[in-house]
Structures are given as C-alpha cells and as structure tokens.
DRENPA-3360 file (N, C-alpha, C; in nm, 2 decimals, always signed):
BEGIN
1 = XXXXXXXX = +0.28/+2.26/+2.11/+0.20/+2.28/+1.99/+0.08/+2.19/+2.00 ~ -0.03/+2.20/+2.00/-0.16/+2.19/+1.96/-0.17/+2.09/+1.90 ~ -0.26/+1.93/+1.92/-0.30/+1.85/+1.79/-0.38/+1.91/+1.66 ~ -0.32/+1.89/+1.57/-0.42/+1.96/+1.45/-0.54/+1.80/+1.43 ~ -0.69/+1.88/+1.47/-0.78/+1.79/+1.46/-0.87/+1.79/+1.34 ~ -0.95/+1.67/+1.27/-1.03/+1.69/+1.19/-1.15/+1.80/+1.17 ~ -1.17/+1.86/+1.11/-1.27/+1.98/+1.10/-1.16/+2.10/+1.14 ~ -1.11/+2.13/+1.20/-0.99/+2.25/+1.24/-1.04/+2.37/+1.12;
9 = XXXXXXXX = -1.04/+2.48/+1.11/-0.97/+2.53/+1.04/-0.84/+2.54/+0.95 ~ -0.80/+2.51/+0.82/-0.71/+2.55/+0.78/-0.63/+2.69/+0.70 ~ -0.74/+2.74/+0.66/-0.74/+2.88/+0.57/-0.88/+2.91/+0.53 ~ -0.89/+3.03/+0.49/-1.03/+3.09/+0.44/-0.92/+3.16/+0.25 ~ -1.02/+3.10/+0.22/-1.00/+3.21/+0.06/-1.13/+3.25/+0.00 ~ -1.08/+3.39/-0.03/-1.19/+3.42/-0.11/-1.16/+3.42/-0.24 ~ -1.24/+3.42/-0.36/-1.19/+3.42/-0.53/-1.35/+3.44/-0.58 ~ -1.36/+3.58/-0.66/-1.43/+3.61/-0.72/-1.57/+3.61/-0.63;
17 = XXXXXXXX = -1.54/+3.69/-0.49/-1.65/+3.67/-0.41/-1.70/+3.56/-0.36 ~ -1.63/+3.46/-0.37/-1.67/+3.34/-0.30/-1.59/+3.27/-0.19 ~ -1.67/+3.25/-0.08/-1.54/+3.24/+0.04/-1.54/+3.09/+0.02 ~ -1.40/+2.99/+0.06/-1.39/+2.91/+0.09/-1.30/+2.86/+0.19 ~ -1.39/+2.74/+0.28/-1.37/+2.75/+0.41/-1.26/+2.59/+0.41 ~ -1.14/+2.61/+0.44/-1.06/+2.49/+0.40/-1.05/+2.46/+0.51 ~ -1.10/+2.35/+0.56/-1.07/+2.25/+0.68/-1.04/+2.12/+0.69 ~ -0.90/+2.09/+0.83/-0.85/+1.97/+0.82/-0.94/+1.83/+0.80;
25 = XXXXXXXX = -0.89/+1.74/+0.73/-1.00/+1.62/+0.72/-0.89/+1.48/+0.67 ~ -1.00/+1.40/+0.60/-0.92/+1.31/+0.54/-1.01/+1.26/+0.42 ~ -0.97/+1.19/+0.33/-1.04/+1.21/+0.17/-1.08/+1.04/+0.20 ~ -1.04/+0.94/+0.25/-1.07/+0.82/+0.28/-1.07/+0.74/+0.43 ~ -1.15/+0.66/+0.43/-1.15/+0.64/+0.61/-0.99/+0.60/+0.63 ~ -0.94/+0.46/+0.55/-0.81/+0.46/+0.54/-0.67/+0.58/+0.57 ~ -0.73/+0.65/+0.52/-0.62/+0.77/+0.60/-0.60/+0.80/+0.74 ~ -0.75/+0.76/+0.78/-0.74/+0.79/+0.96/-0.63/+0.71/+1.02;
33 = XXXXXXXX = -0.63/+0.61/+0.98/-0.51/+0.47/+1.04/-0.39/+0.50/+1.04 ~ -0.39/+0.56/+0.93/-0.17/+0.60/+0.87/-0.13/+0.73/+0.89 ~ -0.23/+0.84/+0.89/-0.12/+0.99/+0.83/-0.30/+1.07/+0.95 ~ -0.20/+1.20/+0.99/-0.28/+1.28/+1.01/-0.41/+1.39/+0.96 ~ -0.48/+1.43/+1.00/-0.56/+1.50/+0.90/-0.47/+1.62/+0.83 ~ -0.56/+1.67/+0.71/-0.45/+1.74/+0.58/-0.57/+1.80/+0.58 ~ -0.52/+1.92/+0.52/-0.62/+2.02/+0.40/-0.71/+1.98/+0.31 ~ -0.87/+1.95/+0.33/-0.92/+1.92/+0.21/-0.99/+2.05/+0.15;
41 = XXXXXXXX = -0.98/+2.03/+0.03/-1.02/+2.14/-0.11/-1.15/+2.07/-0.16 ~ -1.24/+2.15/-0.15/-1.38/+2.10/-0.23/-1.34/+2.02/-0.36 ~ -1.45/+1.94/-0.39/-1.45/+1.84/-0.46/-1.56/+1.91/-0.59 ~ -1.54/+1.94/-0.65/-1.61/+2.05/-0.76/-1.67/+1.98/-0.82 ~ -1.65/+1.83/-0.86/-1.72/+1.74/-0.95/-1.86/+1.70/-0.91 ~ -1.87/+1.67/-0.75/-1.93/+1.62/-0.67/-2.04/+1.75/-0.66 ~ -1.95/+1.85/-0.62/-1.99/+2.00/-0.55/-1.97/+2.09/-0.66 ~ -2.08/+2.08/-0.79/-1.99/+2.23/-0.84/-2.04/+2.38/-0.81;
49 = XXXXXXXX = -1.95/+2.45/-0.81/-1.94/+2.56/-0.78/-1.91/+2.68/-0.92 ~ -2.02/+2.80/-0.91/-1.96/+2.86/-1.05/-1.96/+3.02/-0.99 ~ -1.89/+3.11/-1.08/-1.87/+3.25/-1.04/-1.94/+3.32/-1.07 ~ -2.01/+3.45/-1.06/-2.09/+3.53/-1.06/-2.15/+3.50/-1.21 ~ -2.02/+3.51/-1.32/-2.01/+3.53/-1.46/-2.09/+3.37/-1.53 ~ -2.06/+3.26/-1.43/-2.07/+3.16/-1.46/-1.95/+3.03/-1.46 ~ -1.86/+3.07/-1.41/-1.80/+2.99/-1.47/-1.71/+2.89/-1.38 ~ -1.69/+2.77/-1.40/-1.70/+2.69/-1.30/-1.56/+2.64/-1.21;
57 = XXXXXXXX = -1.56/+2.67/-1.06/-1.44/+2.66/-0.98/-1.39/+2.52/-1.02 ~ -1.20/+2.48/-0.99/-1.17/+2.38/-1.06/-1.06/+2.38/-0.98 ~ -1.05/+2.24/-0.93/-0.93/+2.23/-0.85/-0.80/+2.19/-0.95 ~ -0.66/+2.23/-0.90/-0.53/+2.24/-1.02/-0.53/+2.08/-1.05 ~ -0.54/+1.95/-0.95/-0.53/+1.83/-0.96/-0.66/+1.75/-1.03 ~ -0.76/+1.81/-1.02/-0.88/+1.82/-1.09/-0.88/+1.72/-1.24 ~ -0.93/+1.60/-1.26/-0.90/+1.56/-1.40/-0.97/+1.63/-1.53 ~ -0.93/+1.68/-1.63/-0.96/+1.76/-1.77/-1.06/+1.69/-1.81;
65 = XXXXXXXX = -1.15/+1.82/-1.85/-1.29/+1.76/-1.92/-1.25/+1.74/-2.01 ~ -1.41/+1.70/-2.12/-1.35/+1.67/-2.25/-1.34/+1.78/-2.33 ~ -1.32/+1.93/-2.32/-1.27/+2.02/-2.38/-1.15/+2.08/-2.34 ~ -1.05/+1.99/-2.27/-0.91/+1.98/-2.25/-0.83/+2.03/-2.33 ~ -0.77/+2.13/-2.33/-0.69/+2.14/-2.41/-0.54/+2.18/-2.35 ~ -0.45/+2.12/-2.34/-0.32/+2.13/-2.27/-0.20/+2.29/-2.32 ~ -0.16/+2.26/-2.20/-0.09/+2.43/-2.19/+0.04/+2.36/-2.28 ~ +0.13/+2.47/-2.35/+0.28/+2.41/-2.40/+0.34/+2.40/-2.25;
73 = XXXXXXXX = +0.44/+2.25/-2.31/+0.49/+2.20/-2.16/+0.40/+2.11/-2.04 ~ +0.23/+2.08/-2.07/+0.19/+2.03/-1.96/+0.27/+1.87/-1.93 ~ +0.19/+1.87/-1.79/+0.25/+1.73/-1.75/+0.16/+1.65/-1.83 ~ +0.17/+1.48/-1.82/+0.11/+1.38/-1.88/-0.03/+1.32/-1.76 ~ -0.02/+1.42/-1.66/-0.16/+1.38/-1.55/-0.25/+1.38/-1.63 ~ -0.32/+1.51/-1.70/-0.46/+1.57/-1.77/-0.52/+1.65/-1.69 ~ -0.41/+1.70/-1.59/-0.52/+1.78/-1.48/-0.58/+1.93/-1.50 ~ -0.65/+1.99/-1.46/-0.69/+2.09/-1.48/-0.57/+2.18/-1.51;
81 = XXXXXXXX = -0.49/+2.14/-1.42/-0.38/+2.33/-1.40/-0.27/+2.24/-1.54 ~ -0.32/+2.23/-1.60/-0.26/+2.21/-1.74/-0.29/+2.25/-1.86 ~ -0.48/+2.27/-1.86/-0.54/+2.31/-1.96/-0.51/+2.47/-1.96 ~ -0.54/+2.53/-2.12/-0.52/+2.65/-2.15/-0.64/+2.71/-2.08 ~ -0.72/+2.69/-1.99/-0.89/+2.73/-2.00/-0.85/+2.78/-1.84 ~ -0.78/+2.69/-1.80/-0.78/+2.66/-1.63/-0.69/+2.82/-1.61 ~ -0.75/+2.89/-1.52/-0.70/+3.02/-1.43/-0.69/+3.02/-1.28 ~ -0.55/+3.00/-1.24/-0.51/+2.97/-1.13/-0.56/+3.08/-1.05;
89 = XXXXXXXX = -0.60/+3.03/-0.96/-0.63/+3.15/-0.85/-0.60/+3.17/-0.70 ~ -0.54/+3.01/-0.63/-0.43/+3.03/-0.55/-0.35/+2.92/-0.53 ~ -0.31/+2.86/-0.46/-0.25/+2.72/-0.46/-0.26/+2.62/-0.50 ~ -0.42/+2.58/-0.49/-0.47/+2.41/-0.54/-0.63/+2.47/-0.60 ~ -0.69/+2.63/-0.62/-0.80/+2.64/-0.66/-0.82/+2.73/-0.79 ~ -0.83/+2.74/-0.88/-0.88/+2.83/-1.00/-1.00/+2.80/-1.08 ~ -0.99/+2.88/-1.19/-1.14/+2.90/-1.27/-1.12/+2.82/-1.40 ~ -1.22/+2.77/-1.46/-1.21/+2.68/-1.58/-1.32/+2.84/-1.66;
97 = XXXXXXXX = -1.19/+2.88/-1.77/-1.25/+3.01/-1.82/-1.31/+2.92/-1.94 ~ -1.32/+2.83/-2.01/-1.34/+2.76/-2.10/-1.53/+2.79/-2.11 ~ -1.57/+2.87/-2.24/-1.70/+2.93/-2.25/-1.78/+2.80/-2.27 ~ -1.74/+2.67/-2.35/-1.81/+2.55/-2.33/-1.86/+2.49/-2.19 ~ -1.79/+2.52/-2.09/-1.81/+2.47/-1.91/-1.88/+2.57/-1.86 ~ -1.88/+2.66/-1.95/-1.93/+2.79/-1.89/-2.13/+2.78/-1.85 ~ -2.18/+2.78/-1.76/-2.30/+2.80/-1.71/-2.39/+2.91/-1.76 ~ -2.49/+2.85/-1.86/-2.53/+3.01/-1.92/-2.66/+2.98/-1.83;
105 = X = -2.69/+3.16/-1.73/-2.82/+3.22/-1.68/-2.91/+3.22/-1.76;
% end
C-alpha cells in the first residue's frame, strides 16, 4: 500500500455546483512530527465561499455565528451542525441557510 502524502488527493465533492477539492495535509506544523497527513476541509472563515443563491458554505465543526440558533438536542460545542440554519450536505460540509449570513447581489 502506497504512503498517503501531503497534497494527495482525498475526495472531490460537488454541492450546489461547486466542486471541492479535498486534499491530504495538516492544519499545524506540529502535526507533521506526531500523526500523518488527514483530510483538510476548507476553512470558510478564512476562505468564504457562498452558493449561486448566496449563501455561505459552513463546515459541521465550524463555530456558530452570532445568529446561532441551536437544533433540539444540540451538543454544548456551538458548532455549526447544531444550528437550525446549518444544512448538511455531506460529511464535514453544508450550507448556513440563515437569510441574516446570506450575501445579498
């Protein structure tokens, strides 16, 4: 079996027309020293990204804006895939439907 190396390919998704290109990496230099490279998911805060309609991509672990509003049952994180707004769209990526975040053209 193959070293999985930094930049690798890990998956392509598409969501609402927009391709995203997931490749192995590491989120701090410190990770090079201990664990091998992992899946990184855009960083939406840094990098935002919005959908045709406007409205702005949002990772599930993602911390809750301040128009947060928690799903019945969420956890005590505040992450995105807790708010009523947040629409999953596959694993670790969905849409913050929330018309306040929303990007008006």
């Amino acid at each position: 079996m193959e070293r999985i190396r930094e930049g690798d390919l890990y998956r392509r998704i598409t969501i609402e027309d927009v391709l995203f290109e997931i490749r192995y990496g590491y989120m701090c230099e410190n990770e090079r020293l201990y664990w091998e490279a992992s899946p990184i998911y855009p960083d939406f805060i840094k990098n935002p990204m919005y959908t045709k309609e406007g409205y702005p991509f949002a990772t599930v672990y993602q911390d809750g804006c301040q128009f947060y509003h928690p799903k019945e049952n969420a956890s005590d994180e505040h992450w995105c895939s807790d708010c009523v707004h947040f629409e999953k769209k596959e694993d670790y990526i969905g849409i913050c439907r929330c018309e306040k975040n929303r990007r008006k053209s």
